[in-house]
C-alpha positions in Angstrom: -59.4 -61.8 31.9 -60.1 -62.5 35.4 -61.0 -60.5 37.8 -57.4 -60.5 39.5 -55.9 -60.2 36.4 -58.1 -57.0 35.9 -57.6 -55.6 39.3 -54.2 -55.7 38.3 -54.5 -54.5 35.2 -56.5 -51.4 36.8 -54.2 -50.8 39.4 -51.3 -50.8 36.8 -52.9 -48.2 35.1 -53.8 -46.0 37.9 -50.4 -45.9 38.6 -49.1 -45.1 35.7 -51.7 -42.6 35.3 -50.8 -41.1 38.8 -46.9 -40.8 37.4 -48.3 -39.3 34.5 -50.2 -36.6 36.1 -47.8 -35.7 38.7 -44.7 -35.4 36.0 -46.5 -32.7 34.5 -47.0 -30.7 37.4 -43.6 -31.4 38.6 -42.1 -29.8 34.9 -44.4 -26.8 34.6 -43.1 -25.8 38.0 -39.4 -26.5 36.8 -39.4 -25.1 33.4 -41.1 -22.1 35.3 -38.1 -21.7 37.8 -35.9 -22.3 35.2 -37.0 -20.2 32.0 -39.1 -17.9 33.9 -41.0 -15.7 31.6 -39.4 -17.9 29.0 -41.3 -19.9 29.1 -45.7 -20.2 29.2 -47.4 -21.7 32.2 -50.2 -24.2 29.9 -46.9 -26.4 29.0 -47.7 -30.2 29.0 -44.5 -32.0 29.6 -45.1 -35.7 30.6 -41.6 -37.9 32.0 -38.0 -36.5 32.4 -36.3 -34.0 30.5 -33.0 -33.8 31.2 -32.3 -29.5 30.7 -29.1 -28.2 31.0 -28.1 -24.5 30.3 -24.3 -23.8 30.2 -24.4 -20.0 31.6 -26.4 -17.4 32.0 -25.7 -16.7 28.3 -27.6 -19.6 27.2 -31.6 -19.1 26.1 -34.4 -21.5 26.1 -37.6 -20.0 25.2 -40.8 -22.2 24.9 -44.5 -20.8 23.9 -47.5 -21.6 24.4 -49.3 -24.9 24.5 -46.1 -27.0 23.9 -46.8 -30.6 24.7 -43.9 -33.0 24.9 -44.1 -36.9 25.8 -40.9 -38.8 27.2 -40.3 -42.1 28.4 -42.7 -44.0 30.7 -44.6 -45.2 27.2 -46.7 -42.1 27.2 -45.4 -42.6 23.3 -44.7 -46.2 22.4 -42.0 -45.1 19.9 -40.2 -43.8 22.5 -40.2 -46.4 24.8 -38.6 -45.8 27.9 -36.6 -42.7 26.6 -36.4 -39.6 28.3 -35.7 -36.2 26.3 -32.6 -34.1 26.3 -32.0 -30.6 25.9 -28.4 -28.9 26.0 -28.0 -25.3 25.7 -24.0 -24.1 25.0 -22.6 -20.5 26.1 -24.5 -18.1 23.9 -27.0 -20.9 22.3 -30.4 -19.9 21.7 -33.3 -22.6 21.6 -36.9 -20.9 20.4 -39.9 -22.8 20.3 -42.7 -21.4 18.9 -46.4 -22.0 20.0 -48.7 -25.4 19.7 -45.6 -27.6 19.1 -44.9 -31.1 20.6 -42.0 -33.3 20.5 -41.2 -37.1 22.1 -38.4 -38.0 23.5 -36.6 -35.9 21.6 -32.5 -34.7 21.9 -31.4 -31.1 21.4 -28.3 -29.9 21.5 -27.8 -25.9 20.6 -24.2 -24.5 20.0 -25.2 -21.4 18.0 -29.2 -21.3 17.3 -32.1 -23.8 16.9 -35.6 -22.0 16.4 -38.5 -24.5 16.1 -41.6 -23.0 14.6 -45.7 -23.2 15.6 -47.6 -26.3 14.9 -44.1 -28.6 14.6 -44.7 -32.1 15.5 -41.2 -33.5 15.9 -41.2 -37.4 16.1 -40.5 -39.7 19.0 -36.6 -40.0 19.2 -35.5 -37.6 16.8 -32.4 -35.7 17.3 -31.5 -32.0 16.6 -28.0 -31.0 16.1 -26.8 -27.2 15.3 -22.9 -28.1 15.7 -20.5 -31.3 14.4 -20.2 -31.8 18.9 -16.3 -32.4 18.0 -13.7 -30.8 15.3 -12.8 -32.3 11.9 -9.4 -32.1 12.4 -8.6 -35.2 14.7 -5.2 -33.4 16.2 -7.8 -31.2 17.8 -10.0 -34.3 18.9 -7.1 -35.7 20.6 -7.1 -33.0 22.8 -10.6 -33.5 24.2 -10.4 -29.7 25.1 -10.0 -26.3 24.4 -8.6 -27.0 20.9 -11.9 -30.0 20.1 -14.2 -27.2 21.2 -13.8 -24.5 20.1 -12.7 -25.6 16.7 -16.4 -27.7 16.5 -18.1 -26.1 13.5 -21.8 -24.8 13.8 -24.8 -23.3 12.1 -28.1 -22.4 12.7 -30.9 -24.5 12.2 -34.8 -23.4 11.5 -37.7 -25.5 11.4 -40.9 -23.7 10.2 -44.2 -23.8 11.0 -46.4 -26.6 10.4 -43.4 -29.3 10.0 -43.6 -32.5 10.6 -40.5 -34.7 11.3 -40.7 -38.3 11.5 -39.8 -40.4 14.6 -35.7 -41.2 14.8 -34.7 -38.5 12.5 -31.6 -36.8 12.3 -31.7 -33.0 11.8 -28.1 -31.7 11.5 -26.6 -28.4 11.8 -27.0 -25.1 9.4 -30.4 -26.6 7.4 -33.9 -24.3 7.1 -36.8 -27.0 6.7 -39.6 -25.3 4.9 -42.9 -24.5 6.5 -45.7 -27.5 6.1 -43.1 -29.9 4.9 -43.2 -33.5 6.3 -39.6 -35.5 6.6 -39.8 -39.3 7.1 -38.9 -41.3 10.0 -35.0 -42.5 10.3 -34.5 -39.4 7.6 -30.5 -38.0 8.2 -31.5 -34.5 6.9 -28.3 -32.3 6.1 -29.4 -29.5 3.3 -32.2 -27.9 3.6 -35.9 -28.8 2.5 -38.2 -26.4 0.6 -41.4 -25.4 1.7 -44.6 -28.1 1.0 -41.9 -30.9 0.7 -42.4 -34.2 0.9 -39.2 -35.6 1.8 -36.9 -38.6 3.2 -33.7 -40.4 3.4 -30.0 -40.5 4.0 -28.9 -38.3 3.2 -32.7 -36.4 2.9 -34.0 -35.2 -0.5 -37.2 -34.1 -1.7 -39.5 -37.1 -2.9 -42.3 -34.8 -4.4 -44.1 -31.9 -3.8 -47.5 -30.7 -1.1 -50.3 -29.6 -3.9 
């Protein structure tokens, strides 16, 4: 490498590095406005999040230490993506202390409580609700009738979990504390605690001795 090349390597980097250290500061101060006491102050949020609360009736809470990566190639895996989180009236999103997620999409209809220590892969998509009813009258209505007819559940994800990057975690599963899912897993039961487990649709591969 010359030494253009590496000046422009270097300034590449200090760049990126600025943008990186500036996105930070720029989310602890909006997730502060926005969650308030909701949320702890030693966040690390690197890239856009895109965070939308319906009403007033909608609940994000976030503890301490939460570290999430998006876009920008902070995590390769999630390339350029940035994360998303959508909070419905009356939709609760809880996550617990020491967790960290990349790029990741939430959407919360009912309730979606993410434990301590979860490491939630780059990509990976969390789902309480079906987003549209069965029925496809109702669709057709792309309404009141689509909405409100949607079918939710609850989802929990216990602490210690690790999900794989581009997972799919659908609506009314418990995934048992220290269990690992693999990446690109479509999980749609729930997984027992010290699970090893993977697929679509998910199932337990062995046990965590």
């Amino acid at each position: 490498m010359n030494s253009i090349s590496t000046l422009i390597y270097k300034s590449g980097y200090f760049l990126w590095k600025a943008r990186y250290f500036v996105s930070i500061i720029y989310n602890k101060i909006k997730f502060k406005i926005l969650l308030g006491n909701n949320c702890s102050f030693d966040i690390k949020i690197a890239g856009v999040v895109n965070v939308r609360l319906v009403n007033k009736k909608s609940t994000i809470s976030i503890g301490k230490k939460f570290i999430s990566l998006n876009g920008n190639f902070y995590n390769a895996l999630s390339r350029d993506s940035r994360g998303s989180i959508l909070v419905e009236e009356n939709g609760k999103l809880i996550i617990g202390d020491y967790s960290g997620m990349s790029s990741a999409v939430i959407r919360v209809s009912d309730t979606v409580k993410i434990g301590n220590h979860v490491n939630v892969g780059a990509d990976t998509m969390i789902m309480d609700t079906d987003g549209h009813a069965l029925n496809h009258l109702d669709r057709r209505t792309r309404g009141i009738k689509d909405s409100t007819n949607t079918k939710s559940a609850p989802i929990f994800i216990e602490d210690d979990v690790f999900i794989g990057a581009r997972s799919i975690i659908m609506k009314g599963v418990t995934i048992g504390a220290r269990s690992i899912i693999g990446a690109g897993s479509v999980v749609v039961k729930s997984i027992p605690p010290d699970s090893i487990a993977g697929g679509n649709p998910c199932k337990v591969i062995k046990q965590i001795i």
